[in-house]
Backbone bond lengths (Angstrom), bond angles and torsions (degrees), N, CA, C in turn:
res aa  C-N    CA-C-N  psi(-1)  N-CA   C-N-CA  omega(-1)  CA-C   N-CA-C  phi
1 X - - - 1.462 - - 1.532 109.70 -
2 X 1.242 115.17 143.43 1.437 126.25 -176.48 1.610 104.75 -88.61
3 X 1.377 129.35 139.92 1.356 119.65 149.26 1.585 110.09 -142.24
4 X 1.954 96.52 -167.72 1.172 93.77 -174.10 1.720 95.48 -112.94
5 X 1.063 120.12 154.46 1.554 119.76 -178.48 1.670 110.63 -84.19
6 X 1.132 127.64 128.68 1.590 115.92 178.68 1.216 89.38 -109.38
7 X 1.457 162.70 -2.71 1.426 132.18 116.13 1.607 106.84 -140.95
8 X 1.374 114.45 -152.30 1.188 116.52 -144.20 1.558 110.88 -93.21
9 X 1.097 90.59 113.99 1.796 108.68 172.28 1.442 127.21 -67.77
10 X 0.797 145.81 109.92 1.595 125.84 178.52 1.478 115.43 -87.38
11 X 1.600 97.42 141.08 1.616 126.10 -157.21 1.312 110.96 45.50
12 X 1.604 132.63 32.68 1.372 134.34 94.76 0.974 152.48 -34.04
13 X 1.344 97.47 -90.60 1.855 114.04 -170.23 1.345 117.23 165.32
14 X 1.027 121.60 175.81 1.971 125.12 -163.88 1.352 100.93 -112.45
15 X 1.351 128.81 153.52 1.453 143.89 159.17 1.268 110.70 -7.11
16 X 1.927 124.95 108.22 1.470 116.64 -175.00 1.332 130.21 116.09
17 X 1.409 99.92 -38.91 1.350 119.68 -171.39 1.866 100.44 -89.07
18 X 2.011 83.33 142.12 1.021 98.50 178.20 1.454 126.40 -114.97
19 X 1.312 122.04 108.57 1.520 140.37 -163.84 1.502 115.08 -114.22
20 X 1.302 115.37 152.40 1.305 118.84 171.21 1.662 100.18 -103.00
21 X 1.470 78.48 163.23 1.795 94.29 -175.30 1.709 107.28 -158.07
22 X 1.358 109.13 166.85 1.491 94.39 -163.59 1.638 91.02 -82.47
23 X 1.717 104.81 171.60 1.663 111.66 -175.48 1.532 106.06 -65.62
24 X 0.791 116.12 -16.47 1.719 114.90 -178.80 1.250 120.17 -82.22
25 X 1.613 119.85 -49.22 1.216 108.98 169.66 1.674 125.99 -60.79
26 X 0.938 99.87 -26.48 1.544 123.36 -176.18 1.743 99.35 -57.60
27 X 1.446 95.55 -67.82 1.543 89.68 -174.39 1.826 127.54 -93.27
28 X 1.467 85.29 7.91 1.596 91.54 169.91 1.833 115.09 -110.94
29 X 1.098 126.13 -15.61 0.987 135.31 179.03 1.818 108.36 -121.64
30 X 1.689 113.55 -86.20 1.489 103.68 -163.07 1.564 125.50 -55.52
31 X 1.195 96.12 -27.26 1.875 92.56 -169.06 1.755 118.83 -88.63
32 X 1.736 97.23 -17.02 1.622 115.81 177.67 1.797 114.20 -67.59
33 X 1.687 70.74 -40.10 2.108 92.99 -170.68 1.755 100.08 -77.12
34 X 1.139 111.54 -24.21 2.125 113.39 -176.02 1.168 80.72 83.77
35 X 1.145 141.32 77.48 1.901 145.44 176.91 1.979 82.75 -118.61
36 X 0.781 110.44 -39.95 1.739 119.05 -142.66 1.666 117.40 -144.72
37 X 1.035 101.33 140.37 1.299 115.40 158.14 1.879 137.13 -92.20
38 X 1.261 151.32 151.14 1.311 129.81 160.05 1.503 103.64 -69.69
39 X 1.023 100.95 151.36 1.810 101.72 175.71 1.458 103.25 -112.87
40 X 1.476 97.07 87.59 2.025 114.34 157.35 1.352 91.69 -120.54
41 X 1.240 99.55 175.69 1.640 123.83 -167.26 1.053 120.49 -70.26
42 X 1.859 116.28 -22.36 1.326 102.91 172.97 1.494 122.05 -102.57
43 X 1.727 106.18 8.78 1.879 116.86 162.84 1.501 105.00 -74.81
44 X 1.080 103.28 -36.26 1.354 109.35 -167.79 2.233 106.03 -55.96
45 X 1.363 84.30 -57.58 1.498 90.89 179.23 1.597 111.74 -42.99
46 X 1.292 97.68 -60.52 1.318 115.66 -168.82 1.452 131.73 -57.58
47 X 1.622 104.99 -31.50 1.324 134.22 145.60 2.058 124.52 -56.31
48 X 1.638 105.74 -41.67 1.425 97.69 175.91 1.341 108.52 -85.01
49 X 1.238 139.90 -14.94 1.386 146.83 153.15 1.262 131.70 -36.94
50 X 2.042 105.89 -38.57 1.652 103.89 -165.82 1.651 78.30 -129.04
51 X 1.638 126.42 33.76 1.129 100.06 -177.82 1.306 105.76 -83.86
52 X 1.328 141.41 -42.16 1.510 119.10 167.58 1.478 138.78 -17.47
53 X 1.515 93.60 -59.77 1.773 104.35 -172.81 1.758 102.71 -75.75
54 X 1.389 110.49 -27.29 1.512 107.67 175.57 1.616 123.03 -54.68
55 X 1.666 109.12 -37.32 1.313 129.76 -179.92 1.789 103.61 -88.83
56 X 0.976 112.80 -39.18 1.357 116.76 173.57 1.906 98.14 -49.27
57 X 1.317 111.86 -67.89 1.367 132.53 -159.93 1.760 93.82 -42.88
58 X 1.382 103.88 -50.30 1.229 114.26 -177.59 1.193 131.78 -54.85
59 X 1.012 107.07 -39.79 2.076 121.06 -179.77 1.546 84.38 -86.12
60 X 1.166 158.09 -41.00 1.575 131.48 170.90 1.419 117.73 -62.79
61 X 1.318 125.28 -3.59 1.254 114.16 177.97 1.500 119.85 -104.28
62 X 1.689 90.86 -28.49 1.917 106.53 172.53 1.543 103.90 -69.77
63 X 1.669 100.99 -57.33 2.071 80.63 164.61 1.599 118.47 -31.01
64 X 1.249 89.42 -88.44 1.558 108.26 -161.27 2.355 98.55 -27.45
65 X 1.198 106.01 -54.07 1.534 121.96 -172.73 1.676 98.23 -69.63
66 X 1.478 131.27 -11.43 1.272 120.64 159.07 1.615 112.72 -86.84
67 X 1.665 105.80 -28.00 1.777 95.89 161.44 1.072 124.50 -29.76
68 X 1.704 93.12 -78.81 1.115 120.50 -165.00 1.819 129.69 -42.87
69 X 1.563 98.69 -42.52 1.493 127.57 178.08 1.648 100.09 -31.49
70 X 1.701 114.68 -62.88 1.174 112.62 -173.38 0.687 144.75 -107.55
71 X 2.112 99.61 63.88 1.445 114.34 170.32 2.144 78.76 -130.49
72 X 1.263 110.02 16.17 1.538 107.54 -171.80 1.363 116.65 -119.65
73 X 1.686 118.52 -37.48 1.104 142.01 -166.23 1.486 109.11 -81.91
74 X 1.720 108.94 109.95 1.300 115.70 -169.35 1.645 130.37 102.07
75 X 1.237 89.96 -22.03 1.482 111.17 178.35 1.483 122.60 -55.70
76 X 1.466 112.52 119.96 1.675 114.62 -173.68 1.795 112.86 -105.57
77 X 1.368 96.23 118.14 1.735 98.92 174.08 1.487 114.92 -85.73
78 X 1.263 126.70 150.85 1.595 105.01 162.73 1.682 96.47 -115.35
79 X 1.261 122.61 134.32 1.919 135.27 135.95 0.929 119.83 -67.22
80 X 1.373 125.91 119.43 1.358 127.67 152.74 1.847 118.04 -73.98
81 X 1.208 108.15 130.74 1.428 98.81 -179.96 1.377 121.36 -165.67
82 X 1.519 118.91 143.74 1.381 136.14 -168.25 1.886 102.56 -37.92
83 X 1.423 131.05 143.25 1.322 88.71 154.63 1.850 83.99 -166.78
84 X 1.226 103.47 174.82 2.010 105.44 177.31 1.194 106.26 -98.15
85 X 1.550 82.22 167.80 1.577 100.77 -157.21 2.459 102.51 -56.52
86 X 0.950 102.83 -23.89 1.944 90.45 167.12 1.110 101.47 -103.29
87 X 1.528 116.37 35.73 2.215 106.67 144.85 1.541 82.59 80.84
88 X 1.327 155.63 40.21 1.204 128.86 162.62 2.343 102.71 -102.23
89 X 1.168 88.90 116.94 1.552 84.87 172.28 1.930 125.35 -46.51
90 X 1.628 110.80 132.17 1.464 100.24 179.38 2.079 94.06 -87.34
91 X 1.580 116.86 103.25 1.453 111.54 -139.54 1.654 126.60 110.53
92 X 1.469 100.88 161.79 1.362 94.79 165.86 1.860 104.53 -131.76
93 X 0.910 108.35 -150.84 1.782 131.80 179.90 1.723 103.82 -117.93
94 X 0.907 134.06 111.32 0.970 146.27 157.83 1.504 115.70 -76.36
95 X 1.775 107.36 159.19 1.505 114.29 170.16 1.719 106.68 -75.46
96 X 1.873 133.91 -17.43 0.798 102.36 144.99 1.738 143.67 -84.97
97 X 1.351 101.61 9.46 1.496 98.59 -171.84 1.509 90.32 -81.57
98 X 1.313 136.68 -29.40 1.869 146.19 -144.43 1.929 80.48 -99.68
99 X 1.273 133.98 -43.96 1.408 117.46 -174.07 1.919 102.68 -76.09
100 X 1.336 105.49 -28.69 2.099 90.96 -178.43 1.285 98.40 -71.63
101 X 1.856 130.22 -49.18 1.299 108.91 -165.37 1.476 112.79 -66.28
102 X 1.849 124.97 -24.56 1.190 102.00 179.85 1.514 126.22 -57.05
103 X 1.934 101.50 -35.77 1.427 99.95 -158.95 1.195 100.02 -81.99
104 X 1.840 138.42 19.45 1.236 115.54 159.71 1.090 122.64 -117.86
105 X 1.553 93.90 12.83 1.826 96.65 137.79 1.214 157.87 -74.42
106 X 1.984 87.88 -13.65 1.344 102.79 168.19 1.757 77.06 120.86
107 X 1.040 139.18 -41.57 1.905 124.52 177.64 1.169 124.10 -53.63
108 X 1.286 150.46 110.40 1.211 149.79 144.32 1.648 125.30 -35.67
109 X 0.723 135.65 86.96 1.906 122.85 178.30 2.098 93.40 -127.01
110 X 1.209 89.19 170.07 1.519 104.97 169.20 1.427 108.76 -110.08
111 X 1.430 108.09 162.83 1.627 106.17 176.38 1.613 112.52 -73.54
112 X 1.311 122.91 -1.44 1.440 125.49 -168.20 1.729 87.97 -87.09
113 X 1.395 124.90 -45.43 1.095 118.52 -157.15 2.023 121.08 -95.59
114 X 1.589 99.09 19.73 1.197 115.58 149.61 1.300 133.46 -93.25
115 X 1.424 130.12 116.48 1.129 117.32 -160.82 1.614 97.22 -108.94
116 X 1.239 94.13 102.25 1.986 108.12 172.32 1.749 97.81 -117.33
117 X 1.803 81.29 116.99 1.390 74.35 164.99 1.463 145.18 -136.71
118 X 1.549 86.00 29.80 1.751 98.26 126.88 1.940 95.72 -149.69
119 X 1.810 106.73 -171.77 1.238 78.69 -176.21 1.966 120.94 -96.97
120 X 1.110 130.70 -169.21 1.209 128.73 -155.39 1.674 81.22 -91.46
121 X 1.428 122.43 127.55 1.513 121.45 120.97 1.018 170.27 -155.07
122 X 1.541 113.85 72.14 1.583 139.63 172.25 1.066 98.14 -124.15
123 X 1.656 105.47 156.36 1.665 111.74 156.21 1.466 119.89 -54.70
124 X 1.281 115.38 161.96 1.147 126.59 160.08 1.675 110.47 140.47
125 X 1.406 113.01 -165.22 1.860 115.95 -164.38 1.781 90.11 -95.08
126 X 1.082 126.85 133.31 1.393 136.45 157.80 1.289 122.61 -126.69
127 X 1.426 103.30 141.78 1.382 121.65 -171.91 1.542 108.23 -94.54
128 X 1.311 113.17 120.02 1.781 105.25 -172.88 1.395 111.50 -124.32
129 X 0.800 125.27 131.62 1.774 121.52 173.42 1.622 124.64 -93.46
130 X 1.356 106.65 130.04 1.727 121.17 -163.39 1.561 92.84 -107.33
131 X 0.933 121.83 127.51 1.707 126.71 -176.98 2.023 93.75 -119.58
132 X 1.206 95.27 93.52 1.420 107.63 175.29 1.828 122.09 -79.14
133 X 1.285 81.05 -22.32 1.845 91.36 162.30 1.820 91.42 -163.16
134 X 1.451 87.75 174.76 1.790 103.87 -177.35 1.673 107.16 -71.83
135 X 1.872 120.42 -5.44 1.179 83.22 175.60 1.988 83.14 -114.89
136 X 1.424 134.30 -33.95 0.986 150.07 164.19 0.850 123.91 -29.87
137 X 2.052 133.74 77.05 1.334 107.35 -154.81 2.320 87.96 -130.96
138 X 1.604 120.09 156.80 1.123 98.23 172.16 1.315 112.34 -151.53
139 X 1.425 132.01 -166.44 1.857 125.14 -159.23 1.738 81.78 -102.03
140 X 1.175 102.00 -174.93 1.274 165.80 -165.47 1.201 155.93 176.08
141 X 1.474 129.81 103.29 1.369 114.27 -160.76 1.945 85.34 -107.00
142 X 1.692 92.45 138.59 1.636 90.30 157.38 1.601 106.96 -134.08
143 X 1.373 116.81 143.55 1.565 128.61 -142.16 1.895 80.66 -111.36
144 X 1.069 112.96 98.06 1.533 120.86 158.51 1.342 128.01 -70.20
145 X 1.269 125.89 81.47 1.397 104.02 -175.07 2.089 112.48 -139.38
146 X 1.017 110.04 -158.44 2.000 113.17 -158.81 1.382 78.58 -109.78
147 X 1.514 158.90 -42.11 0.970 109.25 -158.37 2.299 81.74 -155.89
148 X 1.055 109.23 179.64 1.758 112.30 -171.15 1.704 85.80 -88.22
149 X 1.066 149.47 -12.60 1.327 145.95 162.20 1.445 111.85 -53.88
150 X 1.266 106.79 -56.43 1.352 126.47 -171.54 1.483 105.33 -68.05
151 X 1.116 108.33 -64.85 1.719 126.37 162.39 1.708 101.02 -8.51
152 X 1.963 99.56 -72.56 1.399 79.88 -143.22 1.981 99.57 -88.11
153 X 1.236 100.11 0.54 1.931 101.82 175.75 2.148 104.54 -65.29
154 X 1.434 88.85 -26.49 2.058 102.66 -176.01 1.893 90.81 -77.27
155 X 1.273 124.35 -39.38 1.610 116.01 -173.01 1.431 107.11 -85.92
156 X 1.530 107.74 5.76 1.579 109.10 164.41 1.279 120.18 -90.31
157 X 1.124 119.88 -35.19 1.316 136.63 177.39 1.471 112.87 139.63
158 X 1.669 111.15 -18.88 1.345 138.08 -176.00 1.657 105.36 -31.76
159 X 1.554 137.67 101.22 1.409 132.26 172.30 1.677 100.63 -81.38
160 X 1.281 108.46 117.16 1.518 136.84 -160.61 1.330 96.85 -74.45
161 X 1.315 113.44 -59.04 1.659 125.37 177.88 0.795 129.02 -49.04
162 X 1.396 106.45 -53.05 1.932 117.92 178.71 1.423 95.19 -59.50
163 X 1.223 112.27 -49.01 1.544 96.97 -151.38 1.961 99.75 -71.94
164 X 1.340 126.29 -35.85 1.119 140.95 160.59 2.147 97.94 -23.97
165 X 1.317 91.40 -74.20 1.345 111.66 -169.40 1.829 107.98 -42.55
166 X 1.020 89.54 -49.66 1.880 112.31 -164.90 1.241 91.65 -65.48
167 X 1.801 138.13 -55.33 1.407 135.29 -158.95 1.418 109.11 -73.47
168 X 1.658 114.14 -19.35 1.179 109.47 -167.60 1.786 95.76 -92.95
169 X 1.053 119.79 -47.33 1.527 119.65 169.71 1.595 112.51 -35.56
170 X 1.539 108.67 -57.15 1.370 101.86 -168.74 1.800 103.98 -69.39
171 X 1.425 125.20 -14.11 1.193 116.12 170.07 1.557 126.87 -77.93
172 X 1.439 115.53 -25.40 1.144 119.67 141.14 1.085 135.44 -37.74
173 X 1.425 126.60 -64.72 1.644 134.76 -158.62 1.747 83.55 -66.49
174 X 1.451 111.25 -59.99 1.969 103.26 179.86 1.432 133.81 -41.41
175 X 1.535 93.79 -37.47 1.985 86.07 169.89 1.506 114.73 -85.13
176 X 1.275 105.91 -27.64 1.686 115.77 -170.12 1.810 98.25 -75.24
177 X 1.702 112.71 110.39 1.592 104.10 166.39 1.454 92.57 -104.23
178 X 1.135 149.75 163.51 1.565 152.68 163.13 1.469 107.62 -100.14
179 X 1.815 122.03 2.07 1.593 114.14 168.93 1.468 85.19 -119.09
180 X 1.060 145.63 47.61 1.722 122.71 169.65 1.599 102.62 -108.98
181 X 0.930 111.03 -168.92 1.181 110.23 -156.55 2.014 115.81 -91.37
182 X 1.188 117.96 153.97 1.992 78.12 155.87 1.252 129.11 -78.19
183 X 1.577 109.23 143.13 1.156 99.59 160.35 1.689 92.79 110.80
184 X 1.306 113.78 -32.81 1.814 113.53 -169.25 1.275 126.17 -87.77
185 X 1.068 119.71 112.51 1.602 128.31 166.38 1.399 121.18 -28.47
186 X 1.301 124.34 155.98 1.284 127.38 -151.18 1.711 89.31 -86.89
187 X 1.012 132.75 -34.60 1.457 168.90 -178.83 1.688 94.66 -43.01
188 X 1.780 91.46 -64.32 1.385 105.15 -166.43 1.173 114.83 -91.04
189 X 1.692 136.55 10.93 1.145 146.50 143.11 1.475 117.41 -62.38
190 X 1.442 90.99 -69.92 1.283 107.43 173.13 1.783 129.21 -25.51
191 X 1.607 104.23 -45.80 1.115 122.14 -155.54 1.883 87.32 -87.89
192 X 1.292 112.26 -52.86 1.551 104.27 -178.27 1.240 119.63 -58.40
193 X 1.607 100.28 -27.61 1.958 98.34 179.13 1.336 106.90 -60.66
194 X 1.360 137.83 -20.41 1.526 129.04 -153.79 2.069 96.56 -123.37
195 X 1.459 104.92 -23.82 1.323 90.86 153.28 1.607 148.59 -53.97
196 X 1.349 115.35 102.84 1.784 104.35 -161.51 1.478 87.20 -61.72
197 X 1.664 85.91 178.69 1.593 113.79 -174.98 1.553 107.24 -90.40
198 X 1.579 112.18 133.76 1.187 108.11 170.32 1.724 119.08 -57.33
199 X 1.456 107.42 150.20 1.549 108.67 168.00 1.329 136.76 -45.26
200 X 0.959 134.49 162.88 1.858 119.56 178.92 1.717 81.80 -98.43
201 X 1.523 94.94 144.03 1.512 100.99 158.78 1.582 107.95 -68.74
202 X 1.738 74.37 162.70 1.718 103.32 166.48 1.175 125.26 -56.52
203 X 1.461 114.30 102.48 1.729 111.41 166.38 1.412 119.64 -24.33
204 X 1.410 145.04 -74.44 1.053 158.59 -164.72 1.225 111.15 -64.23
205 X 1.614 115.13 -47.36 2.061 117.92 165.79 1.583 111.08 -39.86
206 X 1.476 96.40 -58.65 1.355 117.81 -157.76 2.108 102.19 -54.12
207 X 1.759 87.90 -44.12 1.618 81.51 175.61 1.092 116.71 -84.68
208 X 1.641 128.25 -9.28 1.476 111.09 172.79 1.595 114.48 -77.68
């Protein structure tokens, strides 16, 4: 299906432009949302008629959505959340769980204008993008983690996992000897490695 864009789409096209798109998106997304027009002859009219105030309409909202940006842009949430022992969430993070923690930071966004695309689930720092208008778009970091300890070692730069990962390895390589015995405790390796060797008997005992 052909339309006309009433503003800017990304990896579309800008205000005007006329693109095809498959019939579905068209009628499940652009034309429901006022993204778009069909492009027959009489959108077209109707479109070069109000195209001023349409573009006009537009630069008051990218203002207003460049205000807004910088009370949004950069902004770090933390979640607290259930999760197993390799960081996998019991759950995920949703674009509405990322719009309550913003707004009680004081950010306003809608859930339309988070772009998750799918939802988050492991711990860790994520980078999310808030598209406050179609050309106005900005970060977000939200800090996923099991406990505000964890939280704030992840807003250090601290990788939770690795280091998770690494402690459990190095506890491995310590119980695991590959010459001990079967069956023997690390304990009970241990203890024979540092046991000296008994003496050889006496030649002469031995033959009496």
């Amino acid at each position: 299906m052909d339309v006309i864009l009433l503003e800017r789409v990304e990896k579309l096209g800008a205000i005007g432009d006329v693109v095809k798109v498959k019939d579905g998106f068209a009628r499940n997304y652009l034309l429901p949302r006022k993204k778009a027009l069909r492009a027959n002859e009489a959108n077209r009219k109707v479109f070069e008629a109000n195209r001023a105030k349409i573009e006009e309409d537009n630069a008051n909202r990218r203002t207003e959505a460049e205000s807004a940006s910088n009370g949004v842009d950069g902004k770090t949430v933390q979640l607290i959340r259930q999760a197993s022992n390799t960081g996998q969430l019991y759950g995920s993070v949703s674009a509405r769980d990322i719009v309550d923690a913003l707004e009680a930071e004081g950010a306003k966004v809608t859930k339309s204008q988070v772009v998750l695309d799918r939802p988050i689930k492991a711990i860790g720092m994520h980078e999310i993008k808030v598209a406050l208008h179609p050309e106005v778009s900005v970060t977000v970091k939200v800090n996923v983690a099991r406990s505000p300890e964890e939280a704030e070692l992840q807003a250090q730069g601290v990788d939770v996992m690795a280091q998770m990962f690494e402690r459990d390895d190095a506890g491995f390589t310590e119980a695991y000897d590959p010459n001990a015995e079967p069956g023997a405790t690390a304990e009970t390796n241990e203890a024979s490695a540092e046991a000296p060797e008994a003496p050889a008997a006496d030649a002469e005992e031995t033959q009496a």
